[in-house]
C-alpha positions in Angstrom: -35.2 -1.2 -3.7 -31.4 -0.9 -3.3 -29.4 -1.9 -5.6 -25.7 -2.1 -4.4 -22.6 -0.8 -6.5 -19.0 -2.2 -5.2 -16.0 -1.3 -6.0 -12.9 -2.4 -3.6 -10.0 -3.4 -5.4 -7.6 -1.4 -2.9 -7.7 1.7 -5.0 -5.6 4.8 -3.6 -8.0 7.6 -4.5 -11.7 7.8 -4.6 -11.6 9.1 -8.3 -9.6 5.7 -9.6 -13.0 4.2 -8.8 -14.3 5.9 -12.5 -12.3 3.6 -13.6 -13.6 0.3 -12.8 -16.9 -1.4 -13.1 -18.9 -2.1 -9.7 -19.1 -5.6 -8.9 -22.5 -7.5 -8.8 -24.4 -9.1 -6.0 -26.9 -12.1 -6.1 -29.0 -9.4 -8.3 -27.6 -7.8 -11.6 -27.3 -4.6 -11.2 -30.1 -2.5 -13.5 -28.9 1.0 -15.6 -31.4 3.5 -16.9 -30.7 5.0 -20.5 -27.4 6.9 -19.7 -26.2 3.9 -18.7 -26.0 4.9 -15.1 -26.5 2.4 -12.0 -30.5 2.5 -10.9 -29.2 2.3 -6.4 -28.9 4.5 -4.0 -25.9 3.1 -2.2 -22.6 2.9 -3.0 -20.1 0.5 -1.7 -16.2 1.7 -1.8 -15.1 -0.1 1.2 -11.8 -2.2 1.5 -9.7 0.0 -0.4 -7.0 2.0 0.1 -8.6 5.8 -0.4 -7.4 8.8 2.0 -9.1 11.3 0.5 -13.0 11.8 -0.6 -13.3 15.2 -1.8 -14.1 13.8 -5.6 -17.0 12.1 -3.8 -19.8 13.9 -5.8 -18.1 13.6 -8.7 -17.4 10.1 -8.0 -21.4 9.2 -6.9 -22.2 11.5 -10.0 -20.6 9.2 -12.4 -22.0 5.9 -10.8 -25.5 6.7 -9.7 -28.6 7.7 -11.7 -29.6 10.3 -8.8 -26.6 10.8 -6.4 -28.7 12.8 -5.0 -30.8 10.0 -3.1 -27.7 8.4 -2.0 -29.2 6.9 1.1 -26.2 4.4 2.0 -22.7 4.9 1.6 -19.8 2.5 2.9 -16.5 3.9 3.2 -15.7 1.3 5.6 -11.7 -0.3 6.3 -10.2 2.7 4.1 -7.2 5.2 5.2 -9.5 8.1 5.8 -8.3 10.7 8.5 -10.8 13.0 8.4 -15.1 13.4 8.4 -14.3 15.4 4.8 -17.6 18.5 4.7 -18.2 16.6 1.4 -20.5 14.3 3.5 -22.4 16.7 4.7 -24.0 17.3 0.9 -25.3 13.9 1.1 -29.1 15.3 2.3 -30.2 12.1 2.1 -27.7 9.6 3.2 -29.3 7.3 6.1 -26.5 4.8 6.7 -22.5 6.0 6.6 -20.5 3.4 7.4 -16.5 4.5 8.5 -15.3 1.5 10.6 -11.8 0.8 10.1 -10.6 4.2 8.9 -7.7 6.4 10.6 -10.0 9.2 11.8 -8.4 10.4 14.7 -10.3 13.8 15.5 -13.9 13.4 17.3 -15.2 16.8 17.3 -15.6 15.9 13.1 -18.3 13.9 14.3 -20.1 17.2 15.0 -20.0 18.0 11.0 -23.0 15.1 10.5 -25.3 17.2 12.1 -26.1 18.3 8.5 -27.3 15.2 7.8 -31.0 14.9 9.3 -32.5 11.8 8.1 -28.3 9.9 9.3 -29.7 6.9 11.4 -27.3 4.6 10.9 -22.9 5.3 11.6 -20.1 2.8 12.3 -17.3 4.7 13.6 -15.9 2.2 15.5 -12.4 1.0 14.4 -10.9 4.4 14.2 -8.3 6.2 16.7 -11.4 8.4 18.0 -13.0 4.8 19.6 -9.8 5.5 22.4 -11.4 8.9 23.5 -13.4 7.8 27.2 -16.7 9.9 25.7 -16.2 8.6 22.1 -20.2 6.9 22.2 -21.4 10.4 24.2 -19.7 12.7 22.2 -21.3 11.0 19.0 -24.6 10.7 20.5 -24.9 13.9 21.9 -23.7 15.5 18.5 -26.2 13.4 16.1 -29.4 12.5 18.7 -31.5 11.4 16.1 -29.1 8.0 15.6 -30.7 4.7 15.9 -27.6 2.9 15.4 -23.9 3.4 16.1 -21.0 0.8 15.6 -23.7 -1.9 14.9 -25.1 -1.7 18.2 -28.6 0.2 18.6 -28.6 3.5 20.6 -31.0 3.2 23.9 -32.9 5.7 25.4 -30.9 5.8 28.4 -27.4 6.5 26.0 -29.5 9.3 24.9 -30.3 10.8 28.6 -26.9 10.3 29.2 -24.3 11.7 25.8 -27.6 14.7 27.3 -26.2 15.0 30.8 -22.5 14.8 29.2 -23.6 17.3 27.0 -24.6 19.9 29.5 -21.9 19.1 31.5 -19.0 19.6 29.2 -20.6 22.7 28.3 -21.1 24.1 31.1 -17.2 23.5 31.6 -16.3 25.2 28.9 -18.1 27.9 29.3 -16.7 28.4 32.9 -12.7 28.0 31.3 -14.1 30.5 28.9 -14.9 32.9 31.4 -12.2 32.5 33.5 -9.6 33.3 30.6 
């Protein structure tokens, strides 16, 4: 079961969140003896962080076992960057980043670390502009079942491939002529 911990109360940096008491659902939310939050998401959407390197420290403080963080929402935030912090979250299944500021797609590529990632809303963000945004996400994280709410088909997957192979081969080619 997953018990969901929220915080959003517009807060400037991920580490004011230590702060503040998660808000509840329909369900109370249940604490083992340390008086730490029994869930393995965490909720910090709708607030105003830019930076998530305390993001350990932050699911650390919250969570029972950060380490079986499985869903983590980040969501409408002022977050430029895919931070390598999110790539210690081994067992994160759902990321949600809609509605941030990221602005550099290649970052996307830093997720690969993140095997069991089957879930990512990216959408929302300056790198939704780029023409092989969906591709370039694809092709870098193939395993994905979902992107921006919207479920990734087998032919998306034969073709962020060809796109793939073809980009690649490109560079190589500018490479080689340099």
């Amino acid at each position: 079961m997953i018990v969901n911990a929220t915080i959003n109360l517009k807060l400037p940096y991920i580490s004011d969140a230590w702060t503040q008491k998660p808000s509840e659902g329909l369900r109370p939310l249940k604490r083992n003896s340390a008086m730490k939050y029994i869930s393995h998401s965490l909720r910090l959407n709708n607030n105003s962080i830019t930076n998530i390197q305390d993001l350990h420290k932050t699911t650390s403080h919250f969570l029972a076992e950060p380490s079986q963080l499985a869903w983590l929402d980040l969501s409408f935030n002022n977050i430029t960057h895919i931070d390598h912090v999110l790539c210690e979250l081994h067992e994160l299944r759902v990321l949600y980043l809609h509605g941030n500021n990221i602005f550099i797609l290649s970052e996307v590529e830093r997720l690969r670390a993140l095997p069991h990632l089957r879930s990512i809303t990216l959408h929302g963000n300056p790198i939704e502009t780029n023409k092989a945004y969906r591709n370039r996400v694809i092709s870098a994280l193939p395993w994905l079942k979902n992107m921006d709410f919207s479920a990734v088909t087998q032919q998306e997957r034969v073709m962020a491939k060809i796109w793939h192979q073809s980009n690649t081969r490109s560079q190589s080619i500018k490479d080689t002529l340099k």
